[in-house]
CHARMM-style PDB file with segment names, atoms N, HN, CA, C and O in Angstrom:
ATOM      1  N   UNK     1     -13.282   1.072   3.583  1.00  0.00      PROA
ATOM      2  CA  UNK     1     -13.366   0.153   4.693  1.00  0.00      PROA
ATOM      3  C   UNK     1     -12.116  -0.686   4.807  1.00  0.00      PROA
ATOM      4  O   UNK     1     -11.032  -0.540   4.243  1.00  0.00      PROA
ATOM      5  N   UNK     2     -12.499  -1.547   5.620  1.00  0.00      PROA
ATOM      6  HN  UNK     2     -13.380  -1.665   6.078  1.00  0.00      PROA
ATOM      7  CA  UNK     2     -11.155  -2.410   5.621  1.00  0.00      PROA
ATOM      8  C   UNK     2     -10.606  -3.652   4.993  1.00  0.00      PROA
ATOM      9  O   UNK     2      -9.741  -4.430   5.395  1.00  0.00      PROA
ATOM     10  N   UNK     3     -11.465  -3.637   3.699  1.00  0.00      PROA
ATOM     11  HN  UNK     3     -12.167  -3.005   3.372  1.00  0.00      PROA
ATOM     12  CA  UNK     3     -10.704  -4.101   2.232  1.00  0.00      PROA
ATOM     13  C   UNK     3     -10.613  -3.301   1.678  1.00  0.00      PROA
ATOM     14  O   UNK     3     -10.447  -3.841   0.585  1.00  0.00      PROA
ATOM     15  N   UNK     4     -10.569  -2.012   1.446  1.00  0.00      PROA
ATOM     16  HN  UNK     4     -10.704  -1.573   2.334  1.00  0.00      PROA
ATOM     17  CA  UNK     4      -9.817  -1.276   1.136  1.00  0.00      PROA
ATOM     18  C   UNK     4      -8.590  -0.694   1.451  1.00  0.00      PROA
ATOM     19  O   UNK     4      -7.838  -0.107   0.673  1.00  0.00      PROA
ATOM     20  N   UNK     5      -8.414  -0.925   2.812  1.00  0.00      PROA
ATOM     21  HN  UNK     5      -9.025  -1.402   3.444  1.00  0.00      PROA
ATOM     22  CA  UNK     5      -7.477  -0.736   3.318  1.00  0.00      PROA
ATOM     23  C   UNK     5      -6.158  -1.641   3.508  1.00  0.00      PROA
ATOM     24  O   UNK     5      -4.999  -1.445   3.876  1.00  0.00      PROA
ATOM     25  N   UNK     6      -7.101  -2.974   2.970  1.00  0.00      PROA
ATOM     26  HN  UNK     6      -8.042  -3.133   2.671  1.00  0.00      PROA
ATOM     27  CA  UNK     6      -5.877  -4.111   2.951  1.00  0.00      PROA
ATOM     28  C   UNK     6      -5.484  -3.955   1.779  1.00  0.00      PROA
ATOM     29  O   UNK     6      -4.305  -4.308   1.788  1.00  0.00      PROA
ATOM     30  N   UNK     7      -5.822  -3.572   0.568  1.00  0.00      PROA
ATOM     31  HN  UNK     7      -6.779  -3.285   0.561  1.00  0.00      PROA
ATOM     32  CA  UNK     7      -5.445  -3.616  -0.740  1.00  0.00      PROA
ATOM     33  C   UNK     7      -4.723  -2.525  -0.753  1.00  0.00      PROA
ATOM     34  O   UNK     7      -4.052  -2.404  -1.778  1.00  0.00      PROA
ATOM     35  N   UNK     8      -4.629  -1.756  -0.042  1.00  0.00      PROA
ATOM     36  HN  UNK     8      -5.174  -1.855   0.791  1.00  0.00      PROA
ATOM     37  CA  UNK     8      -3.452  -0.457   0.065  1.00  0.00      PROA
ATOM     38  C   UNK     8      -2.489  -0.804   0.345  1.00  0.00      PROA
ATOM     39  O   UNK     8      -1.452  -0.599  -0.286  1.00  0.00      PROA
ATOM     40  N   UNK     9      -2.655  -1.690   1.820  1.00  0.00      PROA
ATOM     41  HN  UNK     9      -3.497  -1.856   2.332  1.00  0.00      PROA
ATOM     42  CA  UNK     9      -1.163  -1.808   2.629  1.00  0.00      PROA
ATOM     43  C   UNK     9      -0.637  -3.316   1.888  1.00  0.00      PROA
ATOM     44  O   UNK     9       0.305  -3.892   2.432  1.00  0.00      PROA
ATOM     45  N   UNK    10      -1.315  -3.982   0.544  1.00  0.00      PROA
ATOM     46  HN  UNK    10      -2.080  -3.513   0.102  1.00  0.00      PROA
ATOM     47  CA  UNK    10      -1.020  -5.372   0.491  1.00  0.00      PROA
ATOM     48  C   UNK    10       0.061  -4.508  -0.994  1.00  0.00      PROA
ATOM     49  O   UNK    10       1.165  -5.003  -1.222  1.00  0.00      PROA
ATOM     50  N   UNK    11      -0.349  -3.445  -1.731  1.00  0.00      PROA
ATOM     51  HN  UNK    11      -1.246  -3.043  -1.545  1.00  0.00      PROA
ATOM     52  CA  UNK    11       0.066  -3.024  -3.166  1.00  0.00      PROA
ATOM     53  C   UNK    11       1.104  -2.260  -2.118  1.00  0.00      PROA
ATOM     54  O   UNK    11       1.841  -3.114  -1.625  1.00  0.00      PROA
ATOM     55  N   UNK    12       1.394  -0.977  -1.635  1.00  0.00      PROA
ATOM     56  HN  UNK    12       0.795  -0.283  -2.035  1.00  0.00      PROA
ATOM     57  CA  UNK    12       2.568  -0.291  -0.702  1.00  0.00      PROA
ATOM     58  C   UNK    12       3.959  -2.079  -0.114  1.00  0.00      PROA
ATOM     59  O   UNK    12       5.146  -2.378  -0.244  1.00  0.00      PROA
ATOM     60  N   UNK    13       3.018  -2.521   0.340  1.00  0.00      PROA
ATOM     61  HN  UNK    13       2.054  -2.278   0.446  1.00  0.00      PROA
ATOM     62  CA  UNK    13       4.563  -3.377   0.691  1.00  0.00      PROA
ATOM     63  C   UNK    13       4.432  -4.108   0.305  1.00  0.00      PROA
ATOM     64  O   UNK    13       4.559  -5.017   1.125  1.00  0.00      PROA
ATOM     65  N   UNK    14       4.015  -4.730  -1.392  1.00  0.00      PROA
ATOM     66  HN  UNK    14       3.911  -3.991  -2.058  1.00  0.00      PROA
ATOM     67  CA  UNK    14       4.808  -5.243  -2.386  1.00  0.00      PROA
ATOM     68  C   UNK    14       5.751  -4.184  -2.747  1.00  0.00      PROA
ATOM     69  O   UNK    14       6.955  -4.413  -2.629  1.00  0.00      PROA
ATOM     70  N   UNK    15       5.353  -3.090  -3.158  1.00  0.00      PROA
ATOM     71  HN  UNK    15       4.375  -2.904  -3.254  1.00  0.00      PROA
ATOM     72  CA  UNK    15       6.335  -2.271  -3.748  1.00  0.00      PROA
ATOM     73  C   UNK    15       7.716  -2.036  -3.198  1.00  0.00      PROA
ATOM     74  O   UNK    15       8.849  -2.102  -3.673  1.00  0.00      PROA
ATOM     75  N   UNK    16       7.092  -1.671  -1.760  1.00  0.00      PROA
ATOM     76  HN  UNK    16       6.171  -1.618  -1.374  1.00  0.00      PROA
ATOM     77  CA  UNK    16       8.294  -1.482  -0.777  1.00  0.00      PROA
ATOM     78  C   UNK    16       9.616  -2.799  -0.674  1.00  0.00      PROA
ATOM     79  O   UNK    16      10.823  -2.555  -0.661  1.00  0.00      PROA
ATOM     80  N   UNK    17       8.999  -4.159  -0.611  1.00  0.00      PROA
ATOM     81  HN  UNK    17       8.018  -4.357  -0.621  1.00  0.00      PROA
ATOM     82  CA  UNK    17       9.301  -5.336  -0.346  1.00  0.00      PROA
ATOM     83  C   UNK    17      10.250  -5.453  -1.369  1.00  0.00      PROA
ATOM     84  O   UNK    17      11.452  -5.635  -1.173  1.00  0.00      PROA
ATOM     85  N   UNK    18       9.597  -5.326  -2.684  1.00  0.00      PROA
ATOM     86  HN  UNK    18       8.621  -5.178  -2.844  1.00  0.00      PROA
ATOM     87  CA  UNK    18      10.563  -5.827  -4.031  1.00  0.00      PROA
ATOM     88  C   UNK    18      11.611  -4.607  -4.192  1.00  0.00      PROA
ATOM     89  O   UNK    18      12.677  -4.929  -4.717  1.00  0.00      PROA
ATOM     90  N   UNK    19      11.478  -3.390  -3.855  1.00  0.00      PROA
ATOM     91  HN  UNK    19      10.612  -3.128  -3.429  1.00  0.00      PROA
ATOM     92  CA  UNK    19      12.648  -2.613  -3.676  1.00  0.00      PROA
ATOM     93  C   UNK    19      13.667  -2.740  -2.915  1.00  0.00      PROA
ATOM     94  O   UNK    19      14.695  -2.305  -3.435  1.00  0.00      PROA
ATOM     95  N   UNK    20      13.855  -3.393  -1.336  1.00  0.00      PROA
ATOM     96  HN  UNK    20      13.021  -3.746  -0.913  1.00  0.00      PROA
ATOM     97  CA  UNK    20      13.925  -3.731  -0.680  1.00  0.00      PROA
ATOM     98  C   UNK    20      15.118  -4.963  -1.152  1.00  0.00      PROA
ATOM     99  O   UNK    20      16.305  -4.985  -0.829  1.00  0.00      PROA
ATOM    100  N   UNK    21      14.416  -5.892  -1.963  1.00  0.00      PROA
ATOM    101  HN  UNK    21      13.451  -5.875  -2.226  1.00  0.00      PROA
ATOM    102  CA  UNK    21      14.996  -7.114  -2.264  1.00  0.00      PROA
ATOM    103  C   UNK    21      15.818  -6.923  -3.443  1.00  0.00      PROA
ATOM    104  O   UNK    21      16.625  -7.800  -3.750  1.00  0.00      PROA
ATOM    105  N   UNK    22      15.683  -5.747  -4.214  1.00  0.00      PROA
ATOM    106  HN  UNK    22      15.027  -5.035  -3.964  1.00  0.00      PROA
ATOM    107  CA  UNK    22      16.743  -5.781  -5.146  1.00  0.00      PROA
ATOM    108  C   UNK    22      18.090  -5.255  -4.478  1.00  0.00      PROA
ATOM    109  O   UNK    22      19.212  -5.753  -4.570  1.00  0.00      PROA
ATOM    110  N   UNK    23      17.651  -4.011  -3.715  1.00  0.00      PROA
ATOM    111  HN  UNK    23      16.739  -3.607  -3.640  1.00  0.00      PROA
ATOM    112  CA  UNK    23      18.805  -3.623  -3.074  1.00  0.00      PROA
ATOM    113  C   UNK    23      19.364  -4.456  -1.801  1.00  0.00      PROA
ATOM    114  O   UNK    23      20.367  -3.870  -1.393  1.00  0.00      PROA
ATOM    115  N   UNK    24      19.139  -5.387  -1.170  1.00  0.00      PROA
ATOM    116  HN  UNK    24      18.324  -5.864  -1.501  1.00  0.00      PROA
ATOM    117  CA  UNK    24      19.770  -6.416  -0.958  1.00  0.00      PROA
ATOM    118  C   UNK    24      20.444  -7.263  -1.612  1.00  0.00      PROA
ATOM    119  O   UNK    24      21.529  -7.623  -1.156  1.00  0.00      PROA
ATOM    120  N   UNK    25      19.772  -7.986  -3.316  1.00  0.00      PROA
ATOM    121  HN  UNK    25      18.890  -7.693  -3.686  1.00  0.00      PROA
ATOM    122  CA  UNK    25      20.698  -8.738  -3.698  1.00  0.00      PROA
ATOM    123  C   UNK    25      21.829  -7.823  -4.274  1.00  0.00      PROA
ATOM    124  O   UNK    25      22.683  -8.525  -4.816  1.00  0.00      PROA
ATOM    125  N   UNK    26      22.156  -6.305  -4.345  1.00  0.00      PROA
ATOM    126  HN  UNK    26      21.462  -5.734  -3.905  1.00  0.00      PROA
ATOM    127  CA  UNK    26      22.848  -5.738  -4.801  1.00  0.00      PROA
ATOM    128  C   UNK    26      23.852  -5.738  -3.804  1.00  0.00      PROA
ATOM    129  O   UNK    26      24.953  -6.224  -4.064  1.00  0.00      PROA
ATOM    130  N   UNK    27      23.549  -5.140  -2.436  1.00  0.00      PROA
ATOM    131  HN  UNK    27      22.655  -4.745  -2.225  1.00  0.00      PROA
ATOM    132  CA  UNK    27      24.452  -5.681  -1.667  1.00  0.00      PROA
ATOM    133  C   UNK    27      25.039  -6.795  -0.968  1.00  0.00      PROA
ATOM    134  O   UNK    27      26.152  -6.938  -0.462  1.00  0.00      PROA
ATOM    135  N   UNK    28      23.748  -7.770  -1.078  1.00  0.00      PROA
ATOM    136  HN  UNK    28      22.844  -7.654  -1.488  1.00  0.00      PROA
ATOM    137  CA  UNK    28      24.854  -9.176  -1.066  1.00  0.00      PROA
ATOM    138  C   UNK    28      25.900  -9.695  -2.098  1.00  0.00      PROA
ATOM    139  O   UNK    28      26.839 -10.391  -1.712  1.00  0.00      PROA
ATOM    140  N   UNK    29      25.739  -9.347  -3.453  1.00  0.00      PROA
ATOM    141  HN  UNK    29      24.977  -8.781  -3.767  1.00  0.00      PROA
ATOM    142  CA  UNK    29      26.694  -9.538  -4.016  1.00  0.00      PROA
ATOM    143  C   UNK    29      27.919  -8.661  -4.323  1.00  0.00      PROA
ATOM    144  O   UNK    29      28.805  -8.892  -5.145  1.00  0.00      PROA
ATOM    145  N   UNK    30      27.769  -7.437  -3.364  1.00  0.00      PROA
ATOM    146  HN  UNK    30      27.048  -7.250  -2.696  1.00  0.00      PROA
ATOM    147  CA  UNK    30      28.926  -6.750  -3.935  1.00  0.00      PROA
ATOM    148  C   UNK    30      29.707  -7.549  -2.140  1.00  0.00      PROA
ATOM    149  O   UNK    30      30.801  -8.111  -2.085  1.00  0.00      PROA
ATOM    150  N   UNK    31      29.110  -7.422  -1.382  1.00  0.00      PROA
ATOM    151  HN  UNK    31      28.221  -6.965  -1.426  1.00  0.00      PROA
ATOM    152  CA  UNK    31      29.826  -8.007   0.298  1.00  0.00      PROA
ATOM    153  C   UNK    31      29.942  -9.356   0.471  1.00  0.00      PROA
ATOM    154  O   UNK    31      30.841  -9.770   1.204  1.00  0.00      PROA
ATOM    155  N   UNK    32      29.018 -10.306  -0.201  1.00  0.00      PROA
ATOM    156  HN  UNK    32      28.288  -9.971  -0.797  1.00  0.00      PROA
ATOM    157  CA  UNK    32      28.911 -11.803  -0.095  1.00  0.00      PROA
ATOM    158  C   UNK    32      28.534 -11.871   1.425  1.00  0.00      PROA
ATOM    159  O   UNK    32      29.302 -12.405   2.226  1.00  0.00      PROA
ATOM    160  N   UNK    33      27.670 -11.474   1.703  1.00  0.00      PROA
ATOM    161  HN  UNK    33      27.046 -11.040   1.053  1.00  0.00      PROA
ATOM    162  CA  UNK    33      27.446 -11.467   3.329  1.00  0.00      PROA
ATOM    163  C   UNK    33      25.628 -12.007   3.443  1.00  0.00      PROA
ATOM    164  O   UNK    33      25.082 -12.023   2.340  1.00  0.00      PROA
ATOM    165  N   UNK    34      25.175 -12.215   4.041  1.00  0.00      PROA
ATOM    166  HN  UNK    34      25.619 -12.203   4.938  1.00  0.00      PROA
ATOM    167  CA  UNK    34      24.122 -13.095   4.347  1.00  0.00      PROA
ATOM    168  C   UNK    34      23.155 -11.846   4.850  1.00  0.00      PROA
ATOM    169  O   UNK    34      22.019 -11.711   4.395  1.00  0.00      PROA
ATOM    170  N   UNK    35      23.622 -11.102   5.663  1.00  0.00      PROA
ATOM    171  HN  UNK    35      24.545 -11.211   6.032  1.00  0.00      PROA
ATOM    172  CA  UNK    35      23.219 -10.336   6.239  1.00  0.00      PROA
ATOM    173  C   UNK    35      22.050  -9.217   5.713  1.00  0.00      PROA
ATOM    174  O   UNK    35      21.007  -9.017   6.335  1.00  0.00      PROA
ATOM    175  N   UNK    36      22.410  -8.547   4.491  1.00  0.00      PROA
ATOM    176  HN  UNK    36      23.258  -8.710   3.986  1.00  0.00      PROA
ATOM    177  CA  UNK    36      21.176  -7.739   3.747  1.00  0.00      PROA
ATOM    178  C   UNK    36      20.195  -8.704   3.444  1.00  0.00      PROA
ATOM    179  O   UNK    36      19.158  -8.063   3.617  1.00  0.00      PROA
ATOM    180  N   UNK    37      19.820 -10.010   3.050  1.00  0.00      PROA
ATOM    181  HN  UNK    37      20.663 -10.530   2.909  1.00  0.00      PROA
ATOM    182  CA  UNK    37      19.157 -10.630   2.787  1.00  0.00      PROA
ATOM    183  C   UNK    37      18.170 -10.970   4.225  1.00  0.00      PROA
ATOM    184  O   UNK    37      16.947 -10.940   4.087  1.00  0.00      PROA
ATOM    185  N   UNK    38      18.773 -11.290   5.589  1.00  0.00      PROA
ATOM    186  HN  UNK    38      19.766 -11.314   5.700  1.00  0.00      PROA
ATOM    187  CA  UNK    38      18.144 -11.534   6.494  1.00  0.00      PROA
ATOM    188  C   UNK    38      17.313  -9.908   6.916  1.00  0.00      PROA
ATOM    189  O   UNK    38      16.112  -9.790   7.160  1.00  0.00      PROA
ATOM    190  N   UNK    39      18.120  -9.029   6.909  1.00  0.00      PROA
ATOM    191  HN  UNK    39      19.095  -9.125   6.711  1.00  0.00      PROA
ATOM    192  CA  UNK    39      17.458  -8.230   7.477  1.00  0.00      PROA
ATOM    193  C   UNK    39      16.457  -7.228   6.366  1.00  0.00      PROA
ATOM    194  O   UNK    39      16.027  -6.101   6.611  1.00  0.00      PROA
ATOM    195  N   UNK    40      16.290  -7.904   5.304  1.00  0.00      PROA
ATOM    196  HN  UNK    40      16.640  -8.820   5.105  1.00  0.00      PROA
ATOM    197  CA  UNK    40      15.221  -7.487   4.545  1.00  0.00      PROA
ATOM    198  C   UNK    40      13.604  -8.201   4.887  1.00  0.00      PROA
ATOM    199  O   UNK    40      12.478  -7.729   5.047  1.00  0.00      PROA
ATOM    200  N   UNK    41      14.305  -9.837   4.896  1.00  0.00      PROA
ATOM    201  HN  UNK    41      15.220 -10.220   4.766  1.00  0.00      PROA
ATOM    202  CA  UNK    41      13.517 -10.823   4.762  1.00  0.00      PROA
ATOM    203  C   UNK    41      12.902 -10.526   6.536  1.00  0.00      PROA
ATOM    204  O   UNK    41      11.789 -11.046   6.607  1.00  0.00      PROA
ATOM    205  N   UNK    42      13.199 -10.031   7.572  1.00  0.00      PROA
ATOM    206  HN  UNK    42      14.103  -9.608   7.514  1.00  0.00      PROA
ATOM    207  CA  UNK    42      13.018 -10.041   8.932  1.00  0.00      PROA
ATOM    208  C   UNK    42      12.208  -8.219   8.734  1.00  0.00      PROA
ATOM    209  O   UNK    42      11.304  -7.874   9.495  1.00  0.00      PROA
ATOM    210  N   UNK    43      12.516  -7.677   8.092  1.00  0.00      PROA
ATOM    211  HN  UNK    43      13.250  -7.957   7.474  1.00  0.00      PROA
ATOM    212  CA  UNK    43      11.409  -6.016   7.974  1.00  0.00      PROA
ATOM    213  C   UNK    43      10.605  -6.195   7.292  1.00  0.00      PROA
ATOM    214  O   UNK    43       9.627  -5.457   7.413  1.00  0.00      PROA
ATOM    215  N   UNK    44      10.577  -7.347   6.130  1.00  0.00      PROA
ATOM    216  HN  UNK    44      11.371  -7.946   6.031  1.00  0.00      PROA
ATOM    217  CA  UNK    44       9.098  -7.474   5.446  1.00  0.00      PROA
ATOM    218  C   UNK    44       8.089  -8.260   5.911  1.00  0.00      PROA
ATOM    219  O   UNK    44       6.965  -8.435   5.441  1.00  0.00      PROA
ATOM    220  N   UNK    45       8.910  -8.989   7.467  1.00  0.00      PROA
ATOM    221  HN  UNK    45       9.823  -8.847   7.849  1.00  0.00      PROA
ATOM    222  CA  UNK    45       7.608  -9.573   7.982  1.00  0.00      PROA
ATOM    223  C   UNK    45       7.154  -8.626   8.805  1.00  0.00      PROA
ATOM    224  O   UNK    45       5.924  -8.585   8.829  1.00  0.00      PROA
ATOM    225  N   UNK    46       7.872  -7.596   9.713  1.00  0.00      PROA
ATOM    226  HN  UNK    46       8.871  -7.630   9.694  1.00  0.00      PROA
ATOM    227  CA  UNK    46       7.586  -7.082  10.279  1.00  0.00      PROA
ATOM    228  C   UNK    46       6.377  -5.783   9.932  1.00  0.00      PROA
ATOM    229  O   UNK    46       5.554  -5.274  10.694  1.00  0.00      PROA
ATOM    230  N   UNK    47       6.712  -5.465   8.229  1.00  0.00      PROA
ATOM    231  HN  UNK    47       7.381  -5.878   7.610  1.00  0.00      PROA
ATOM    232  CA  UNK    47       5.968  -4.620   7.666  1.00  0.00      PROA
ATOM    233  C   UNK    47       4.213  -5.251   7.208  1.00  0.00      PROA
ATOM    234  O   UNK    47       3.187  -4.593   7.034  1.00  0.00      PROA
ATOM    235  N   UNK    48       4.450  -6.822   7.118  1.00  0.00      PROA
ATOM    236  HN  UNK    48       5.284  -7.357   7.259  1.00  0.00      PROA
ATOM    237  CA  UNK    48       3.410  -7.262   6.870  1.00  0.00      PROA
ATOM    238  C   UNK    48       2.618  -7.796   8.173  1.00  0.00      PROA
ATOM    239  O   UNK    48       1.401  -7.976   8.185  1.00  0.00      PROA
ATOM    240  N   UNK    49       3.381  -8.000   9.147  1.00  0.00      PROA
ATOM    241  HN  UNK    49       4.371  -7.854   9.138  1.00  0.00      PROA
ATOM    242  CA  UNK    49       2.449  -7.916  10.277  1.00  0.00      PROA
ATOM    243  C   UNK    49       1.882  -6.663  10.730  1.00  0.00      PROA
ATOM    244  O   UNK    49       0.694  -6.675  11.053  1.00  0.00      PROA
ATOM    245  N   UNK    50       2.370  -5.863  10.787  1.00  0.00      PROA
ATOM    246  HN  UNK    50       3.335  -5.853  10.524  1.00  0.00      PROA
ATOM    247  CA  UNK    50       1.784  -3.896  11.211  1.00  0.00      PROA
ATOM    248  C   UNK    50       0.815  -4.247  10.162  1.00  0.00      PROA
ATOM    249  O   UNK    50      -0.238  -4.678  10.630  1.00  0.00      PROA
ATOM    250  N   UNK    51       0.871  -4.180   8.719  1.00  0.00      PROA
ATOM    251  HN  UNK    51       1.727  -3.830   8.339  1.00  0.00      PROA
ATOM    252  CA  UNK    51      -0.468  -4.558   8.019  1.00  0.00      PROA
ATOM    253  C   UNK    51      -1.770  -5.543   8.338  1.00  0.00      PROA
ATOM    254  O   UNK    51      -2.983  -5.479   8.139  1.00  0.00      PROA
ATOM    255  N   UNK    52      -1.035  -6.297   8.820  1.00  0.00      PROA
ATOM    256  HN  UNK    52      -0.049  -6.349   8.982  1.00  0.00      PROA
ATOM    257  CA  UNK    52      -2.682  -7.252   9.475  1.00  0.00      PROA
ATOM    258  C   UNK    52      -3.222  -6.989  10.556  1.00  0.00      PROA
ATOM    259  O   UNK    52      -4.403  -7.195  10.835  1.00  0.00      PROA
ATOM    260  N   UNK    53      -2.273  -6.444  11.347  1.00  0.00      PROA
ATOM    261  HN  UNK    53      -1.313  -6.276  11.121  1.00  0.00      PROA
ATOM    262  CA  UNK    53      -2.804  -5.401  12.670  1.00  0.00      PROA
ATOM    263  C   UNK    53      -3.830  -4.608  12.500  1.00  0.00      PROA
ATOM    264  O   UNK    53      -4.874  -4.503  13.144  1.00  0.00      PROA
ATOM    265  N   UNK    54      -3.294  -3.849  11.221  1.00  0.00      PROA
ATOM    266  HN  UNK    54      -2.446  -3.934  10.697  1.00  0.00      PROA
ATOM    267  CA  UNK    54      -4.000  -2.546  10.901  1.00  0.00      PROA
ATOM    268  C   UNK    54      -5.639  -2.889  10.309  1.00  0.00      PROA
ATOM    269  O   UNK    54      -6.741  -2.405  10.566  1.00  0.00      PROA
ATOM    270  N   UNK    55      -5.237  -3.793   9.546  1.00  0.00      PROA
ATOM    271  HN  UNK    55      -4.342  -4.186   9.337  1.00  0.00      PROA
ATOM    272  CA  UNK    55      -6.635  -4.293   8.565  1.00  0.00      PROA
ATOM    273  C   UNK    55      -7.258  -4.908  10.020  1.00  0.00      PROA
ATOM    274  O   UNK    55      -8.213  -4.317  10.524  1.00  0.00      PROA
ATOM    275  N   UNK    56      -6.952  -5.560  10.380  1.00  0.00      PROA
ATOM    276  HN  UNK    56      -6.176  -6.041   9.970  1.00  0.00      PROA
ATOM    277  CA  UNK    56      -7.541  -6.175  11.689  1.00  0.00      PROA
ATOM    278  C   UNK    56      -8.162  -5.398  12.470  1.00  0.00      PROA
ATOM    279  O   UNK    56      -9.297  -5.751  12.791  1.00  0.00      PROA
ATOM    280  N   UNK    57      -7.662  -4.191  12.984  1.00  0.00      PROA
ATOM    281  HN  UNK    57      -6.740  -3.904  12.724  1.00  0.00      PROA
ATOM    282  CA  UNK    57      -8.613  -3.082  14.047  1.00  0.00      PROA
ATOM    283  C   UNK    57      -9.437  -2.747  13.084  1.00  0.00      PROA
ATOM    284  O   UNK    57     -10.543  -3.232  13.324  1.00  0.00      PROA
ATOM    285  N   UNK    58      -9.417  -1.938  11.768  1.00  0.00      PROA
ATOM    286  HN  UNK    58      -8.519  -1.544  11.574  1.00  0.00      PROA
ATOM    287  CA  UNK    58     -10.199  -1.730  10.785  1.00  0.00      PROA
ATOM    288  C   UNK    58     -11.597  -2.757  11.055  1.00  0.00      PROA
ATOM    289  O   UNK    58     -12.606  -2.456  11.694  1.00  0.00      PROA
ATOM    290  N   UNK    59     -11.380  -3.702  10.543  1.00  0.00      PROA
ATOM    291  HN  UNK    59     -10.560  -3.947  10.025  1.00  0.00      PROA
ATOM    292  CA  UNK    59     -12.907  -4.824  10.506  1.00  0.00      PROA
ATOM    293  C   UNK    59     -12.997  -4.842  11.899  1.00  0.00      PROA
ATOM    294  O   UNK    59     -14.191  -4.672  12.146  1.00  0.00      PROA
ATOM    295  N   UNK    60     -12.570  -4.920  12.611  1.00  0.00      PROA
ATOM    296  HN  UNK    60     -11.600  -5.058  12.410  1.00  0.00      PROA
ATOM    297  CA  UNK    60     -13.101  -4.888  14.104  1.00  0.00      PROA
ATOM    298  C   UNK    60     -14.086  -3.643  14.287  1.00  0.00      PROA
ATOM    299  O   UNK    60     -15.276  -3.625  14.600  1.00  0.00      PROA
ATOM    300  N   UNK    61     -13.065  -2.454  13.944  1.00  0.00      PROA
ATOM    301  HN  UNK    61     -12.098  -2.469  13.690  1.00  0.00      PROA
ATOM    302  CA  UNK    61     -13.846  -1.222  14.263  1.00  0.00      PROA
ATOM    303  C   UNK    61     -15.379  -1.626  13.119  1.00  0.00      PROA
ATOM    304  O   UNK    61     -16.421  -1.968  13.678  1.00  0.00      PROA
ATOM    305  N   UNK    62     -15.334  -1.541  11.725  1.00  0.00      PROA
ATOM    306  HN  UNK    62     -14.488  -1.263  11.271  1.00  0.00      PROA
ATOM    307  CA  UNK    62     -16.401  -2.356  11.059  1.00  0.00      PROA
ATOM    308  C   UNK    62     -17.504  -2.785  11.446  1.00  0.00      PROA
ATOM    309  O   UNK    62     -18.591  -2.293  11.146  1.00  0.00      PROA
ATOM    310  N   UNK    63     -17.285  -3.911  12.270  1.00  0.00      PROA
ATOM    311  HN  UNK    63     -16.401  -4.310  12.513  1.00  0.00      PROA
ATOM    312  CA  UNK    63     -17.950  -4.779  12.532  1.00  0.00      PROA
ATOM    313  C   UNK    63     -18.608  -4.367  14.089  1.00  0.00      PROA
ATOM    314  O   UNK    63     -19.809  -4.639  14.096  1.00  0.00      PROA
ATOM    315  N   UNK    64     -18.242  -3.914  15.113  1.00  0.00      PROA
ATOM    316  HN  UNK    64     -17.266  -3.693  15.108  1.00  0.00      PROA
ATOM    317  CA  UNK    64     -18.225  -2.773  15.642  1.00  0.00      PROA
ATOM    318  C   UNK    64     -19.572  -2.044  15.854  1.00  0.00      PROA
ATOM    319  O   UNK    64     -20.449  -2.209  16.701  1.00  0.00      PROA
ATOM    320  N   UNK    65     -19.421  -0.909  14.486  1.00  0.00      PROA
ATOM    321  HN  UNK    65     -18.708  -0.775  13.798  1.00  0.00      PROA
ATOM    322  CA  UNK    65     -20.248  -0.212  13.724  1.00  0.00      PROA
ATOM    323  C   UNK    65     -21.356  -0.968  13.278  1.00  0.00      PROA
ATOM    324  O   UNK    65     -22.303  -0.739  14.030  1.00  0.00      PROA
ATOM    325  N   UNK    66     -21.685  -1.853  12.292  1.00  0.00      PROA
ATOM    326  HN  UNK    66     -20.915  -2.039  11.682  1.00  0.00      PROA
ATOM    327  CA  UNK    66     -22.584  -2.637  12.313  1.00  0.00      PROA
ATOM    328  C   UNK    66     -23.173  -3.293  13.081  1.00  0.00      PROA
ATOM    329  O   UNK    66     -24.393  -3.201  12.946  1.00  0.00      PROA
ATOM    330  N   UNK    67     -22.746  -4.119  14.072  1.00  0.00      PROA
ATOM    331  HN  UNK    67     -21.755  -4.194  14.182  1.00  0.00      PROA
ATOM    332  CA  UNK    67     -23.692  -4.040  15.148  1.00  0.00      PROA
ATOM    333  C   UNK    67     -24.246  -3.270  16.546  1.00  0.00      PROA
ATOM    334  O   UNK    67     -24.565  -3.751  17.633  1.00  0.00      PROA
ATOM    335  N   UNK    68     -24.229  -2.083  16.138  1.00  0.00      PROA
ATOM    336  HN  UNK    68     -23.970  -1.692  15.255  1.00  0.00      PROA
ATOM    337  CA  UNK    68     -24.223  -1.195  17.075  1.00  0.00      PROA
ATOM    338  C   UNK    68     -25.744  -0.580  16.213  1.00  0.00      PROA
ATOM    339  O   UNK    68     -26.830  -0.327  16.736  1.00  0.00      PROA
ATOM    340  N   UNK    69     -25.394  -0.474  14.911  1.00  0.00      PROA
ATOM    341  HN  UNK    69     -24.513  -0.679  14.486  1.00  0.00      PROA
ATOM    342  CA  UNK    69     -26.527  -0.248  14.093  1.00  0.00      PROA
ATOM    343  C   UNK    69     -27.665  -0.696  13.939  1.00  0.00      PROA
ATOM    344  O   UNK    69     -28.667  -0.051  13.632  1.00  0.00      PROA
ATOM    345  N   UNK    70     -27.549  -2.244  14.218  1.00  0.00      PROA
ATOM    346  HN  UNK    70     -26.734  -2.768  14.467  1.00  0.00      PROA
ATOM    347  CA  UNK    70     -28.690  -3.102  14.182  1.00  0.00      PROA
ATOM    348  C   UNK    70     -29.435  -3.074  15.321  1.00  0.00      PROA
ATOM    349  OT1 UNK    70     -30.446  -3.771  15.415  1.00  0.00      PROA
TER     350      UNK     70
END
């Protein structure tokens, strides 16, 4: 269901996120540029909003289902 489905997309983009952030501070310090840092920090919101979207239609659809049942 759709806590299950949030605990997927919440463990996937940690993983993704902290990969993400090492290889930014790798390239901010080899460029000294600001730039890998913003555009990490600006795709992991973007990756964590598509996630609440997603969990969101999920319990909708859910909830949905359950009262359609009753």
């Amino acid at each position: 269901g759709s806590l299950t489905r949030a605990a997927f997309l919440s463990a996937r983009n940690d993983v993704l996120a902290n990969v993400a952030i090492v290889a930014a501070g790798l390239v901010t310090a080899a460029t000294r540029s600001a730039w890998p840092d913003l555009i990490v920090g600006l795709s992991i919101f973007a990756m964590n909003l598509d996630a609440a979207r997603e969990v969101y239609t999920a319990a909708r659809e859910e909830r949905r289902a359950a009262t359609a049942e009753a």
